[in-house]
C-alpha positions in Angstrom: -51.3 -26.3 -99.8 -54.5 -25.3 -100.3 -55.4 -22.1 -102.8 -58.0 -20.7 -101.1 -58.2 -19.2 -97.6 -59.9 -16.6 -94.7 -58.2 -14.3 -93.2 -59.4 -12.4 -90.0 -58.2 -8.9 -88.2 -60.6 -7.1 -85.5 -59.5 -3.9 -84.3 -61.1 -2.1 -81.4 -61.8 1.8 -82.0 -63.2 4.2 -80.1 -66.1 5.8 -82.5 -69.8 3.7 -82.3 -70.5 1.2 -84.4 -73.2 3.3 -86.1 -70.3 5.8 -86.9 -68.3 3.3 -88.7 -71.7 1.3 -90.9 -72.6 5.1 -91.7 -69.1 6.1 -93.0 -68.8 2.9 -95.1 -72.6 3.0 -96.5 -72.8 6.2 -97.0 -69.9 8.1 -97.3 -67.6 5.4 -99.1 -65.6 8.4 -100.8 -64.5 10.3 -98.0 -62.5 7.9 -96.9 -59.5 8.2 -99.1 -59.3 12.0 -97.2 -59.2 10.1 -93.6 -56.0 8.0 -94.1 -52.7 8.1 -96.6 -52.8 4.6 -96.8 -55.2 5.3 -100.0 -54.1 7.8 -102.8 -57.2 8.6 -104.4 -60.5 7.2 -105.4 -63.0 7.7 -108.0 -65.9 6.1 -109.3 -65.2 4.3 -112.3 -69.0 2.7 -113.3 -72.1 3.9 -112.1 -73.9 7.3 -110.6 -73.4 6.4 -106.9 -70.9 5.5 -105.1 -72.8 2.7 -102.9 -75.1 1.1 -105.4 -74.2 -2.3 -105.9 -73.5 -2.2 -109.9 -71.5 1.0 -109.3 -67.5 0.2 -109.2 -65.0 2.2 -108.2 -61.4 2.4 -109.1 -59.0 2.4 -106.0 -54.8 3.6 -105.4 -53.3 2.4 -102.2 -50.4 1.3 -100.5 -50.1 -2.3 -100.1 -46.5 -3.8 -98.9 -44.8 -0.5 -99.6 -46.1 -0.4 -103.5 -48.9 1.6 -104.8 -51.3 -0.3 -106.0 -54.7 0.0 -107.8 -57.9 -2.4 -107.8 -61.4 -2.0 -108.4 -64.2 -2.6 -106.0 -68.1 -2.9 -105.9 -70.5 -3.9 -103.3 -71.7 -7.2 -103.0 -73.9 -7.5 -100.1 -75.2 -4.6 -97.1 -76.7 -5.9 -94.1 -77.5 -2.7 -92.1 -78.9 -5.0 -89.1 -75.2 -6.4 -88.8 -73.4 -3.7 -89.9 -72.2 -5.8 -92.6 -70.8 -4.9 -96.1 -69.0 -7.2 -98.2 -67.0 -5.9 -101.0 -65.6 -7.3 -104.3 -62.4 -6.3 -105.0 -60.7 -7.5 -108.4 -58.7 -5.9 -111.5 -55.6 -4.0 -112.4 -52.9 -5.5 -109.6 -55.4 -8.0 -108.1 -56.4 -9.8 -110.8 -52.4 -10.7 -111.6 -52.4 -12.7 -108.0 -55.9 -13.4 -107.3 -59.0 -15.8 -109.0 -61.0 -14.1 -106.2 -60.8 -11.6 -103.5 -64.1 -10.2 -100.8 -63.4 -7.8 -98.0 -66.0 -8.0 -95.3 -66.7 -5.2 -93.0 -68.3 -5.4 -90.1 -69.1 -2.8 -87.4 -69.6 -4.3 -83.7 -70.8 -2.6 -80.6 -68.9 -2.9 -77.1 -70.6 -2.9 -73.9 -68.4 -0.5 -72.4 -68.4 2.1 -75.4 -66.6 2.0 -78.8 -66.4 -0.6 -81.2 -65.1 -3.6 -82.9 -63.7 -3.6 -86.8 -64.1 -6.5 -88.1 -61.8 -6.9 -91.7 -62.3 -10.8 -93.1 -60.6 -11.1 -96.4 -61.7 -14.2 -98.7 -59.7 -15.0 -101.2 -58.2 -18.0 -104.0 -54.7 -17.8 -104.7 -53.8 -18.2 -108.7 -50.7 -20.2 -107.6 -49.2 -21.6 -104.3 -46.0 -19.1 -105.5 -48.8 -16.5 -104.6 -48.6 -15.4 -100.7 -51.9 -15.1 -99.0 -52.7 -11.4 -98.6 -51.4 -10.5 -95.5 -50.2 -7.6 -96.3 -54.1 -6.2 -97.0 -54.8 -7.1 -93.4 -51.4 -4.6 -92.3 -53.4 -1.9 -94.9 -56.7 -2.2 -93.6 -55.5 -2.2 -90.2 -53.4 1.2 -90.5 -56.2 2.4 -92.6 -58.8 1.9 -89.6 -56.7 3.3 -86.7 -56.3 6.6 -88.8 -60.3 6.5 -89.9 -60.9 6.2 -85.9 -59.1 9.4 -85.1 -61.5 11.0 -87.6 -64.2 9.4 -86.8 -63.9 10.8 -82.8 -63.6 14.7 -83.8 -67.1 13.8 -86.1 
């Protein structure tokens, strides 16, 4: 069994595309007031919360257990709507050699949008389970950002 793996979720939502990039570029910090999936957020390095050497220190609900994690910013492709994030630390470092979320915001024809959540990540041990249960958190987490997101 390999170690290291991809996995995939795409959620349609009913806020633009633009919405979405903006909230995640730009406003990175609000978003632990948008769902109670996350706890609380804070930055934990750096003066701005979506510089690239900033990282900030993360509580969440993962699997029914609070966790914590830091996170920076690897990578913004504002032409995609792109944003890939490095996530390691506190309770993911104990599972995980490496772990990314990739964010990606995609129009529809018809209105709305596509969420895109890819999470890459290299198991330290086959007893470790692939994350799935980040794909369940980011999925919840988006559905309640998305009700937000419309009354903007």
């Amino acid at each position: 069994m390999t170690l290291s793996g991809k996995i995939i979720t795409e959620i349609g939502v009913h806020a633009t595309a633009e919405k979405w990039f903006n909230l995640f570029a730009t406003q990175l910090h609000h978003v632990q007031n948008l769902t109670d999936t996350i706890h609380g957020t804070r930055l934990h390095h750096g003066e701005d919360w979506h510089h690239n050497d900033s990282i900030k220190h993360w509580t969440y609900v993962i699997d029914g257990k609070v966790t914590t994690c830091h996170e920076s910013i690897e990578s913004v492709d504002e032409e995609k709507k792109t944003i890939t994030y490095k996530i390691f630390g506190e309770d993911i470092e104990h599972r995980f050699k490496g772990f990314k979320a990739i964010f990606e915001a995609i129009d529809k024809e018809n209105g709305g949008a596509i969420v895109k959540w890819t999470i890459e990540y290299e198991r330290l041990g086959e007893e470790v389970d692939p994350p799935y249960g980040y794909l369940e958190y980011l999925h919840k987490s988006t559905r309640d950002i998305d009700g937000h997101l419309l009354k903007a």
